[in-house]
N, C-alpha and C positions, 0 to 999 in steps of 0.2 A: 504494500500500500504506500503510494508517493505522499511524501511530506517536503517535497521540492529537495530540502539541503540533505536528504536520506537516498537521493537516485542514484543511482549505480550506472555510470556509463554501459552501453551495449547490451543493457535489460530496459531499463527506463526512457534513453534517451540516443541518438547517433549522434547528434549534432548540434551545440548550441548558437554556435557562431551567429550572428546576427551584423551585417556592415551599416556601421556607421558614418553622416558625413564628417569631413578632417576641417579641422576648422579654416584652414587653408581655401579648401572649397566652397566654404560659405561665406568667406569673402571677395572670392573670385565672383560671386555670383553679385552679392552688393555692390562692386566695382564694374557687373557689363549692367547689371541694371543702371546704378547709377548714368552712365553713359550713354545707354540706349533712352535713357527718360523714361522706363515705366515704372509701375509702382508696382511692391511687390506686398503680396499678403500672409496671414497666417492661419492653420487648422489645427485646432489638437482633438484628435478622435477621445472619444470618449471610452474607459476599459479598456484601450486598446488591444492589450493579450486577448481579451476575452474573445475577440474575434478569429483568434489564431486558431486553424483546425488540425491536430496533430493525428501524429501516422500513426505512433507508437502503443503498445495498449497499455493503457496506466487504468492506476485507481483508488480513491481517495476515500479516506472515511469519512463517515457520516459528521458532519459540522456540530456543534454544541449547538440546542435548541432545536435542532432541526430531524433528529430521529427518528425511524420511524418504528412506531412502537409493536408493530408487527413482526418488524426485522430489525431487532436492535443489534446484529449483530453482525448484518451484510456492509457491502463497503460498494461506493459509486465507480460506474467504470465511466472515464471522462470521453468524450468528444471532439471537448475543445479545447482549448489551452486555458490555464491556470495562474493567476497570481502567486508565486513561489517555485512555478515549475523551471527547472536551469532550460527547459525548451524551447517556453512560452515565445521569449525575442524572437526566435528563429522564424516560429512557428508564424508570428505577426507580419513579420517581412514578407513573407512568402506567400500569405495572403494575401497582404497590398501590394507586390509586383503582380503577382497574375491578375488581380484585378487592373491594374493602369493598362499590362502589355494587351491584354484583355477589350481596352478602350482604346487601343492604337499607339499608346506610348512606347516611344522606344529609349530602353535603356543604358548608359553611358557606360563606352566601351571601357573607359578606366573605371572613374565612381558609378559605381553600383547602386548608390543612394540617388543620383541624378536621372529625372526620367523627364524626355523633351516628345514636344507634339508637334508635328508641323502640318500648317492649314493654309496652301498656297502660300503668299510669301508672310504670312500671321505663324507665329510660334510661341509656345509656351514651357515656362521651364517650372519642375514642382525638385525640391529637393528635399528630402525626407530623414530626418534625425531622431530614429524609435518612431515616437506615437506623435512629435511636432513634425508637420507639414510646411513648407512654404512655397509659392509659387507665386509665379507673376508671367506675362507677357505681352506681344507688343499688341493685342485687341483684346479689349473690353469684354468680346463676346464669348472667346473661347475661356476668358479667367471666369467669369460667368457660368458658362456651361459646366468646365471643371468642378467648381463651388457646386453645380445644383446636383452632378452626378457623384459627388463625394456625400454629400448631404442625405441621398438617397440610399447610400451604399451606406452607410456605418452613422453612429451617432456624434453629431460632434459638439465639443462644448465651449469654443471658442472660435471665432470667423473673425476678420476684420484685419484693415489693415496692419504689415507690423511695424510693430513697437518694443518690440520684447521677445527675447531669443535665447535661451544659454545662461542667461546673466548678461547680456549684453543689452544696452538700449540703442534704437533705432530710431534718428529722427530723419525722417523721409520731406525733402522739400526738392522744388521745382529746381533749386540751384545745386543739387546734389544728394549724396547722402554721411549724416555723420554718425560715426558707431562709438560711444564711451559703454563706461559702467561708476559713472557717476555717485549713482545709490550703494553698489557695491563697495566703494571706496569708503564712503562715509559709513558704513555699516561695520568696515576694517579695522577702520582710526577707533569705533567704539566699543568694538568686542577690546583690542591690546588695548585700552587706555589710551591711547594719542589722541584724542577728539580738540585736545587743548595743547597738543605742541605748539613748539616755536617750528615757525615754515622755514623750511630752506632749498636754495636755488637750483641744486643738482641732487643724484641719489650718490654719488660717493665721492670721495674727497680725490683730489687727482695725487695725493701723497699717501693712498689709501695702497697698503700690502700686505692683504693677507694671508694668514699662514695657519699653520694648528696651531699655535701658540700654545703648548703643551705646560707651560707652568702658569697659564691665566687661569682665574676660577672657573669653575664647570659652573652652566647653567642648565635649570632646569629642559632636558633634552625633547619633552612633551609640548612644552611652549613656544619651543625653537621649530619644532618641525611644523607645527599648526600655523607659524605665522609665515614660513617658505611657502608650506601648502598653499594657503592663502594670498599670498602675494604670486604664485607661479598661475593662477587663476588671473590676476588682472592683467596679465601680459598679454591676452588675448585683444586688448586694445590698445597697450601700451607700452610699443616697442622700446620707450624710451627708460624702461626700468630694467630690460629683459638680459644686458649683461650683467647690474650690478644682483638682483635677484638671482642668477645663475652661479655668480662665483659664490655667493654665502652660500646655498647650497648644496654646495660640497662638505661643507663640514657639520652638517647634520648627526654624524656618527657620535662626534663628542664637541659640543658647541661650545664657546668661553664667553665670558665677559666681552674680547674685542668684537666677536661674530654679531652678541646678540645687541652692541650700541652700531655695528653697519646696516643690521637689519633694520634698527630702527630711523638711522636718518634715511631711509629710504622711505619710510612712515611720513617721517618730517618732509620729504621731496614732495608725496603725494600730496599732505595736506595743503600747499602752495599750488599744486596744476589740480586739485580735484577735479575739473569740470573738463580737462584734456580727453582728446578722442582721436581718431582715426577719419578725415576728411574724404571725401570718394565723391569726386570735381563732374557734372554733369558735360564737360567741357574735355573728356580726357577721350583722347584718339585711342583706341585697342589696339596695344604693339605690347610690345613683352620686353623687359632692359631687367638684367640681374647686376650688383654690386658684389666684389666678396674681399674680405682684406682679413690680415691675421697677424696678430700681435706676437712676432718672432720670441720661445720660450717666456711668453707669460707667465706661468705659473712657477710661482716660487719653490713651490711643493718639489714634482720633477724634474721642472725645465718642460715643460710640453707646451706647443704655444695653442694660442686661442683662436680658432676661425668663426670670423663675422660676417652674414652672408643677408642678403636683403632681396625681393624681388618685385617688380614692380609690373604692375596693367597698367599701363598708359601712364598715367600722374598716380595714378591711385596704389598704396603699398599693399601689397596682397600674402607676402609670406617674409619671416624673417628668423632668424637661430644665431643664435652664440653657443657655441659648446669647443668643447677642449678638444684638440686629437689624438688622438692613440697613441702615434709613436711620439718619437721625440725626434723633431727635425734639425737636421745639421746644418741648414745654414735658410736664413729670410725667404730666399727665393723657394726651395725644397714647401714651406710653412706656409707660403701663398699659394704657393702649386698644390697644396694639397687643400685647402681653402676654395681654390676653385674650382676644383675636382667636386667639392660638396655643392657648389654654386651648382653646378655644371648639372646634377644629378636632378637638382628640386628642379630646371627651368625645363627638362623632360619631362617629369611629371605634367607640368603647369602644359606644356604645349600639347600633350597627349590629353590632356582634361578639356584643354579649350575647341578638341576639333567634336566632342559635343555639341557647345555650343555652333557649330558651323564657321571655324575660324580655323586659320593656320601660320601657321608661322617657320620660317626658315632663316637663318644667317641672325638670332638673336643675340645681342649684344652684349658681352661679361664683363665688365669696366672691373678692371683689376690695375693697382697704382705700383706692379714692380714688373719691368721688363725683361728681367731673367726669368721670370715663372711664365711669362708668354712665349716667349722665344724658345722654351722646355717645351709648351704643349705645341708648337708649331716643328718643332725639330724632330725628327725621327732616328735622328743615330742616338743612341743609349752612350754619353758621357760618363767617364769614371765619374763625373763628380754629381751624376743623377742617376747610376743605376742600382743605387742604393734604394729608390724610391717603389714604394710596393704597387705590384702587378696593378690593383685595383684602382688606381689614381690616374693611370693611363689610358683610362677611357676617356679621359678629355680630350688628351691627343684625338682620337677616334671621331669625338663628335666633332672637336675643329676641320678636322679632315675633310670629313662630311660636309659641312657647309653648314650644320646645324644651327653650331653658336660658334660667332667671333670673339677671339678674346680683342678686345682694345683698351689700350693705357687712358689714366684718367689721373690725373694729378691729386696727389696727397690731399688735399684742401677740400677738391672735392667728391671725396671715395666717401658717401654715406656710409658704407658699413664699418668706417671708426669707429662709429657709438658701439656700436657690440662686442669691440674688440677691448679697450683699456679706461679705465676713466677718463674722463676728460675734465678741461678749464670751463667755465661758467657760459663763455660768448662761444666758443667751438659746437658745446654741448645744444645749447638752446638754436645756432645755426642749423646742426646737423635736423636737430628734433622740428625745427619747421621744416624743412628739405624734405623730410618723410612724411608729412604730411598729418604728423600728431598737432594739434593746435584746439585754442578756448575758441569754445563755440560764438565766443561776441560778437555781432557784426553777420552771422552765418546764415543764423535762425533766433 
């Protein structure tokens, strides 16, 4: 008898998997809307599992109150899918794809979650996260039709334009679209006590190194991790905290005194831009340009440097990463090269997602500021002083080959992905951070 956390794979259950959209995606979708000018909307099905019709033969016992006193001692064999079942997500997807493909949608040869309609030159796009819906397209009739044949198909308990996503707020205007998490922030500042900081201009000091500082005080390790967790949540609108949140989170294992006062002027940072978001310009042409740069052995810990990688839809920023790499690079160029080897992989993805949408793209642009790691991806003889570099980073070469993506130089000053790579000074910081498009809604909306 299933009580969901008691199913036994290959008796209960084959499969729970269930694809979700990447948040990558959902804002690729905000950035063609924003651009194409439509509005896009939101459904959230009601019980959503409850709709899921499973293969498998389960069966549950009799619910408290609801016995039947004839057979108190039979047990329900299910039908559908269940709240607690590890199947249920599966089970839901599976019903809302065959019902869409069902009404003529066709499914996104990358995201699985993306499903497009086309009605002579009228399209619509619905992208689906669980039991939240969203869609929009460029006619009235068919977001309409869509609405009334969803409507009819399942119960739903929310319709209307969006505004609200993930934890993310959506404000939808004629001049674009802007995405924060406003209410989140303030919600942040008053769960840790910061509601009453002193504001400050940046989130880390640019004389800021840190380390495990193995003789500082141990702080409570529960409070440390709750407030990363939390802070790696608002990065989803706020590129501009997403290296200094990245590097304190390394030292999660045993936190000190210096971890948990960096985590907090990044407290202090927010409380000064709380109303900062994500800008997506009704005015931005649909081309594809990636940034990637990398702070040669950053890390003080191993010497392993930092790759900063950014990508962009037209004006509008659409994916971004700071993380550390693997090995440890032998010299700047090696540490770029391998930076944009990462560049090189997300702006794949991105062009394989947008020929969904009916877009293509070729010869994209990798703006990288060191011309030894370009002249690496354009060179084909294997140099003692680069064949140190592992097999998998060489696929760049591959795609430059191809004509995929160009790498081209882009001068220090203005390589946006510094911000993700090292601290920065006050007027760098706050340049880089309007350049991408984070900015106060004043003036917008």
């Amino acid at each position: 008898v299933a009580q969901g956390f008691t199913q036994v794979e290959g008796l209960d259950f084959e499969e729970t998997f269930a694809p979700v959209a990447r948040l990558e995606a959902i804002r690729i979708l905000l950035a063609f809307a924003a651009s194409k000018g439509f509005k896009l909307f939101q459904m959230d099905v009601k019980s959503a599992f409850l709709n899921g019709v499973i293969e498998e033969e389960v069966y549950v016992k009799q619910p408290p109150g609801f016995e039947n006193p004839k057979f108190p001692n039979h047990v329900f064999k299910l039908d559908k899918a269940l709240y607690g079942l590890k199947q249920a997500p599966r089970a839901w997807y599976e019903r809302l794809k065959t019902f869409l493909l069902q009404n003529g949608f066709e499914m996104g040869a990358v995201d699985k979650t993306l499903f497009t309609l086309h009605s002579g030159i009228d399209f619509l796009l619905v992208q689906i996260y669980v039991d939240d819906i969203i869609f929009g397209g460029s006619s009235h009739a068919l977001v309409a039709q869509f609405s009334d044949v969803m409507s009819r198909e399942f119960e739903m308990s929310m319709m209307g334009e969006l505004t609200f996503f993930l934890g993310l707020q959506i404000k939808q205007t004629k001049e674009g679209i802007f995405v924060h998490q406003t209410k989140y922030s303030k919600e942040l500042l008053k769960k840790f006590d910061m509601a009453d900081c002193k504001p400050i201009a940046t989130p880390m000091a640019t004389t800021s190194s840190l380390g495990p500082d193995e003789d500082g005080e141990e702080v409570d390790q529960r409070e440390y991790r709750s407030m990363i967790g939390s802070l790696l949540y608002l990065t989803a609108s706020r590129p501009d905290i997403h290296f200094s949140v990245c590097l304190c989170a390394r030292f999660q294992a045993s936190p000190r005194t210096s971890h948990r006062q960096a985590v907090k002027r990044i407290f202090r940072y927010i409380k000064s831009t709380l109303e900062y978001g994500i800008w997506y310009s009704c005015s931005s042409a649909l081309s594809v340009r990636a940034f990637s740069d990398a702070d040669f052995a950053g890390c003080k810990i191993d010497r392993k440097s930092t790759s900063g990688t950014c990508h962009f839809l037209g004006t509008s920023l659409v994916s971004w990463s700071s993380r550390k790499q693997s090995s440890v690079a032998q010299s700047t160029a090696e540490a770029e090269y391998v930076a944009a080897a990462s560049a090189c992989s997300q702006v794949l993805w991105m062009i394989s997602t947008l020929k969904d949408y009916g877009l293509s793209f070729s010869g994209v642009p990798l703006l990288c500021d060191n011309t030894s790691a370009i002249n690496i991806a354009k060179n084909p003889v294997q140099h003692s002083r680069t064949k140190h570099i592992e097999i998998r980073y060489h696929f760049l070469r591959d795609n430059v080959e191809k004509g995929t993506i160009v790498l081209e130089f882009v001068e220090s000053e203005k390589q946006l992905a510094d911000i993700f790579t090292k601290p920065l000074d006050r007027s760098r910081f706050e340049f880089l951070r309007s350049e991408l498009g984070v900015i106060h809604p004043y003036g917008l909306i």
